[in-house]
N, C-alpha and C positions, 0 to 999 in steps of 0.2 A: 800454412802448408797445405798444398793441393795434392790429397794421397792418389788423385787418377791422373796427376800431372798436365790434364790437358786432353787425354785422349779421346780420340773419334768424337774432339768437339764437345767436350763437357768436363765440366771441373767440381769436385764437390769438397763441402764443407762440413767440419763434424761442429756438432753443437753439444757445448757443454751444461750439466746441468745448472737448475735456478731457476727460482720462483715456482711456477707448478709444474714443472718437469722436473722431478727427484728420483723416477724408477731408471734405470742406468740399462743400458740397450747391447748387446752385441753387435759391433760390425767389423765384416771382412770384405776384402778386394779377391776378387775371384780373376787370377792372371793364367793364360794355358791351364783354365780347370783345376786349379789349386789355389784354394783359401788358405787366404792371411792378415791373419786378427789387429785389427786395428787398434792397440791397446792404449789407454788415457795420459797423455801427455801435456800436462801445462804449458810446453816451453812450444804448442804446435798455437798457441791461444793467442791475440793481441787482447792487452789490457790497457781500458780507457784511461788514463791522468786523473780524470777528472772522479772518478770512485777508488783509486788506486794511488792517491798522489807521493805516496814515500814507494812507488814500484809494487810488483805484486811478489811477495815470497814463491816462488818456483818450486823449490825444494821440499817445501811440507806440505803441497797441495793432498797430496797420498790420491790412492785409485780411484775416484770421484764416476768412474764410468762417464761414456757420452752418452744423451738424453736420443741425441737423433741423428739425422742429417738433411742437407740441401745440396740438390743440385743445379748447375747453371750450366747458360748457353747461350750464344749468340741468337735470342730468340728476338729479339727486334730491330738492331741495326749491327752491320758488321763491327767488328773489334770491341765490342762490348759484351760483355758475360753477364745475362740477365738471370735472375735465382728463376726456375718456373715447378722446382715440386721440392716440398718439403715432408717427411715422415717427422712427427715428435709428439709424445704425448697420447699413450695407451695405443690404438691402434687406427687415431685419427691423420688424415695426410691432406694435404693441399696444393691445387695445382692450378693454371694459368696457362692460355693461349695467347698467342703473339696482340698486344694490345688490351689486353688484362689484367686487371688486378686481383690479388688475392680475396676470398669472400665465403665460397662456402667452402665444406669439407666432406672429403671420404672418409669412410671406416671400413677396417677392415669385417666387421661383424655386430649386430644390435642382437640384446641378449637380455627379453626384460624390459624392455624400454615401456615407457609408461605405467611398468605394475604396480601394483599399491607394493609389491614383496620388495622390491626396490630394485634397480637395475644395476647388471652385473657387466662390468667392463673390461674384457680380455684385453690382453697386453702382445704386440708384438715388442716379443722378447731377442731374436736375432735376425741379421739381414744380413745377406752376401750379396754384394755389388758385381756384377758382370766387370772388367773392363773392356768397355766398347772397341769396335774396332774404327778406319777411320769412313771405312764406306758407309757403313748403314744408318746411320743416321737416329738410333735409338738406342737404348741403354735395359740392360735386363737388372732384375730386382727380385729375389728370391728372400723369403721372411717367414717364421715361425712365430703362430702366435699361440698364444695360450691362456687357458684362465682354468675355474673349479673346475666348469662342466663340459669343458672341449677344450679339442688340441689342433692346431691346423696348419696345413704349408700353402702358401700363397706364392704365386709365379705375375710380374707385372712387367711386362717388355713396353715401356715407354719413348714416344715420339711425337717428342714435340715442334710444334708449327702453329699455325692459325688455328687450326684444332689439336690441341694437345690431346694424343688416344694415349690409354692404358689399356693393353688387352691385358687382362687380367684370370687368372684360371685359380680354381681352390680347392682345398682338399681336407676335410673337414672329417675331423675323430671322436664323436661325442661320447662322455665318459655317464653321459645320465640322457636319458632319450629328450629332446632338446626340441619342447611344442611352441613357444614362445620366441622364435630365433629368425632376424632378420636377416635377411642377401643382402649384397650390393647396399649398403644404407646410405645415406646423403643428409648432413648439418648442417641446417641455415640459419638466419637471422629474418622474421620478419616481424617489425614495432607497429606500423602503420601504413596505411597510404589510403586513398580517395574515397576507398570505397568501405571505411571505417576507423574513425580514430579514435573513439572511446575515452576521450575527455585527454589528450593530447595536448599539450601548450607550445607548441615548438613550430618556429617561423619555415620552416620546409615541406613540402605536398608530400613527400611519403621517405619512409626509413625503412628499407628491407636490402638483405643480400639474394632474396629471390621473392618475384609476386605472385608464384605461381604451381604446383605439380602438376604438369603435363604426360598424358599414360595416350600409346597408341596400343589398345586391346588385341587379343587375338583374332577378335574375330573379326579386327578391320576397324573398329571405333577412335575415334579423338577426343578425349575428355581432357578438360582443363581446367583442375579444381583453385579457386582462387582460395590464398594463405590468408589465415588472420591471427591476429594476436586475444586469443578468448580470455574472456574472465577467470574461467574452469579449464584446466585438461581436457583436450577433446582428443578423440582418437577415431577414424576413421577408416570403412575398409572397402575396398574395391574389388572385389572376386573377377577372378581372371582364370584363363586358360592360354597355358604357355603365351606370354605377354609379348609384343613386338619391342615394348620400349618403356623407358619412365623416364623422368628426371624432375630438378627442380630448378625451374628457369628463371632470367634475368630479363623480362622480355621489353620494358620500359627501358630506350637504351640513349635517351636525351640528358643531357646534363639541367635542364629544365622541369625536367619529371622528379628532381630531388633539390636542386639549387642548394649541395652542397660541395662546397671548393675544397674540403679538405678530406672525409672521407669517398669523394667520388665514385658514388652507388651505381652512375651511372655507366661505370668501368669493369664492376663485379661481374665474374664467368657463370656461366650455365653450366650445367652438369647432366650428360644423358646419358642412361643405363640400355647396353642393347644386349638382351641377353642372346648366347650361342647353345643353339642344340634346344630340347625341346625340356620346358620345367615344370610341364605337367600344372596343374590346378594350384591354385593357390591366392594369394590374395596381394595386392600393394596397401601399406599401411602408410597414413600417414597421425602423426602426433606432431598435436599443436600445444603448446604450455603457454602456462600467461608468462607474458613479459611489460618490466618498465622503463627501459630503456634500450637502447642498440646494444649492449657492451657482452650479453648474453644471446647465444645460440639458444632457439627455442619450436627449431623445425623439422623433424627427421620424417626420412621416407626410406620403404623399405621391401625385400619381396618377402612373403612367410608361407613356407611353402605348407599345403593343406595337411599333407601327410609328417607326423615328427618326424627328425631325425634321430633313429635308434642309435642306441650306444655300442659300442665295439665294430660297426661299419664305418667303412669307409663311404663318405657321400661328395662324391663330385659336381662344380658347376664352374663353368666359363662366361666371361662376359665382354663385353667392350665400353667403355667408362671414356667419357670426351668430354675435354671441359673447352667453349667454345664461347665468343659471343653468345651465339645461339644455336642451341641445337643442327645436325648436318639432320634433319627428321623429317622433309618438306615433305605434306600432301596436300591436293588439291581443293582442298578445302576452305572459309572463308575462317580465317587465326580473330581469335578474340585478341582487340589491341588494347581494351579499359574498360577499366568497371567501376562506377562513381556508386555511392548509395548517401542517402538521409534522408529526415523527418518529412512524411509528407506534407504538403502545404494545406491538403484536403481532411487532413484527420489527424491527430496527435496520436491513435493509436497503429497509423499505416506506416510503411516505408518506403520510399522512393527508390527505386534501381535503375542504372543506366549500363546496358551494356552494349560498347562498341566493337562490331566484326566488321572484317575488312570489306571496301565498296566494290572491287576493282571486278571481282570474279563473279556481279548482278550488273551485267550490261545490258541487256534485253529485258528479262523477265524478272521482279521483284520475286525476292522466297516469302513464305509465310514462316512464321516464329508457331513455337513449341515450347509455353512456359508451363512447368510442371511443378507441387510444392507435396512432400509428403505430410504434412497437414495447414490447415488453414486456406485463405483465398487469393489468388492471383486475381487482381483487379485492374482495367484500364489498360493492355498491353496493346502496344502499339508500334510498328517499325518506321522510320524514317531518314531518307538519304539525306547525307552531309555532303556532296560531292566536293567545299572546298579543303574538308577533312579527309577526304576517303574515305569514308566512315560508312556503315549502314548501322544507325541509333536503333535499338533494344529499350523502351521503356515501359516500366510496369511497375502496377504500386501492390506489396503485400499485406494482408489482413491477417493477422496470425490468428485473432481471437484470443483462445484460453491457451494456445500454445507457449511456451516454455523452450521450444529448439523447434528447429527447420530446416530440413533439406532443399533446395532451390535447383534447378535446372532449367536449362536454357537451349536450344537448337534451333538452326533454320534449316528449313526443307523445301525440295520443290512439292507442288499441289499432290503429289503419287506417295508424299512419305519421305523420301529419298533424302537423306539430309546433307545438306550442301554446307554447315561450317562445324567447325568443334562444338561439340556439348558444353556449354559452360554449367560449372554447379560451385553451389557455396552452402553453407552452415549459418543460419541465422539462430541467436539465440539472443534470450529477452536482457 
């Protein structure tokens, strides 16, 4: 049973609980501005034969609550109703653009994340579903979330296409002044890929649902911090002033870049945060956890604004959340396309990096490189054109010495300074 029957082009599906969705959700259909509660119905359920084979008892299912919902839409060829956002499961959501697959995730709120005190997981607890009309082409989404130390109403007018946008606005009640509290947050998956696998046995070049957090700063910068799967918790932070953008991208988009047929990594959506109106100082964080396999999320990014959020105000923020191939984010600048790393050949205590930016935008004049390490030695750095790659090759070997961790960076410039591709930086630790 489809409770929007169709309307303005989109059909949704309530999900019932099972397996780790057990917290039971409110939802209404909001018709001419009046809400109506969608209450738990087995008989709205098909049940498979095949877990169910004497039929499923209807009658004594009792009020089980729905965990979530999904909704669909002719998002890749007509007459077919493709799922592209799901809400289920504390205040995580998932979404897809035309030619995508499911991979990373939103939250509505990060609360704690990484603290030794342990992380605290607000729940949206109700939603009111707009019913669309049949012009406009998107769908409104109103939801309460809640947990100990805040209370919040969230608005997400969704429209999906080739880039599926959420603009997204929040309203945010904290019941304890809230220093530790992420924006806009982003879930990924990254295990491995080229440029680290950490004793890895698996026939495929790299397993991630994103390679990359890509930040356009306020004051005009491109950083592109490459993801890895550490030994240790690491946590990372980026001081900004009112931020242009974040997100955590899919930017390797070959089926060759994973050589997997059945998860196809090479299909997983990007995700960019652009926030609206100005958010003042604060910082992008991002938290890396060790992981051993794909089957775990182990990547979050987040804003944390400098100042708490005091308790008994109200604190507003608006943003726009697009999950895309790739970012709509273009600047003129030369995109880091890969970053290979290992053993140097010249020292068992060095390490080999290769980082490739784009050729296309050094037609004339070669840039010069800007390798920088907050401790230890950059040794042997060198640029070189690939032009049947496109490529312009970044190589340089690091010396850590007595080092233990490492910040890395990377930039090309013209002769005056002036930097002509993304920053690339990474985390090197022993």
């Amino acid at each position: 049973m489809d409770p929007l029957k169709g309307s303005g082009g989109f059909a949704l599906d309530l999900l019932p609980p099972g397996a780790i969705f057990y917290e039971p959700v409110n939802i209404s259909i909001v018709r001419n501005g009046v809400p109506q509660k969608l209450g738990f119905d087995p008989h709205m359920l098909e049940f498979d034969p095949s877990h169910f084979p004497d039929g499923a008892d209807l009658e004594t299912r009792g009020d089980m609550g729905w965990s979530g919902f999904r909704l669909r839409t002719m998002l890749n060829k007509p007459g077919v109703m493709d799922e592209f956002l799901v809400f289920q499961g504390a205040t995580y959501f998932r979404a897809v653009a035309r030619g995508t697959l499911y991979g990373l995730s939103g939250r509505g709120l990060a609360i704690k994340t990484g603290s030794p005190d342990g992380e605290e997981f607000p729940l949206f607890t109700d939603f009111w579903i707009h019913e669309p009309t049949e012009t406009t082409g998107s769908i409104r989404i109103h939801a309460m979330l809640d947990s100990k130390s805040v209370t919040g109403a969230y608005q997400f007018d969704v429209n999906p296409g080739a880039v599926t946008m959420m603009k997204t606005r929040v309203a945010l009640f904290p019941r304890v002044d809230l220093r530790e509290t992420g924006l806009a947050p982003l879930t990924s998956m990254f295990w491995f890929g080229p440029a680290g696998r950490r004793g890895v046995d698996d026939y495929r070049p790299a397993v991630h649902d994103s390679d990359g957090l890509q930040m356009h700063t306020g004051a005009g910068q491109a950083l592109w911090r490459s993801l890895s799967s550490p030994a240790k918790l690491q946590i990372a932070s980026f001081v900004d002033r009112d931020p242009r953008g974040f997100g955590l991208i899919q930017r390797k988009r070959d089926f060759e870049d994973y050589e997997d047929a059945e998860a196809l990594y090479h299909l997983r959506p990007s995700a960019w945060i652009e926030p609206e109106g100005a958010w003042g100082e604060g910082e992008i964080r991002l938290v890396e956890i060790p992981v051993e396999n794909e089957f775990n999320d182990n990547i979050v990014s987040y804003w944390v604004p400098k100042e708490p959020m005091v308790k008994d105000k109200r604190h507003e923020f608006s943003y726009r959340l697009s999950f895309a191939a790739l970012p709509p984010n273009d600047l003129p600048l030369a995109k880091i396309r890969q970053v290979r790393s290992g053993r140097s050949i010249n020292s068992d205590s060095m390490r080999s990096f290769i980082v490739d930016f784009d050729l296309p935008l050094f037609t004339e004049e070669m840039p010069e490189s800007k390798v920088t390490t907050s401790t230890g030695d950059i040794v042997h750095a060198y640029l070189k054109p690939l032009p049947d790659q496109q490529v312009l090759r970044l190589a340089f070997e690091y010396e850590p010495g007595n080092a233990q961790l490492a910040d890395l960076q990377a930039v090309l410039t013209s002769k005056d300074g002036v930097a002509l591709s993304e920053t690339w930086m990474t985390r090197w630790t022993v």
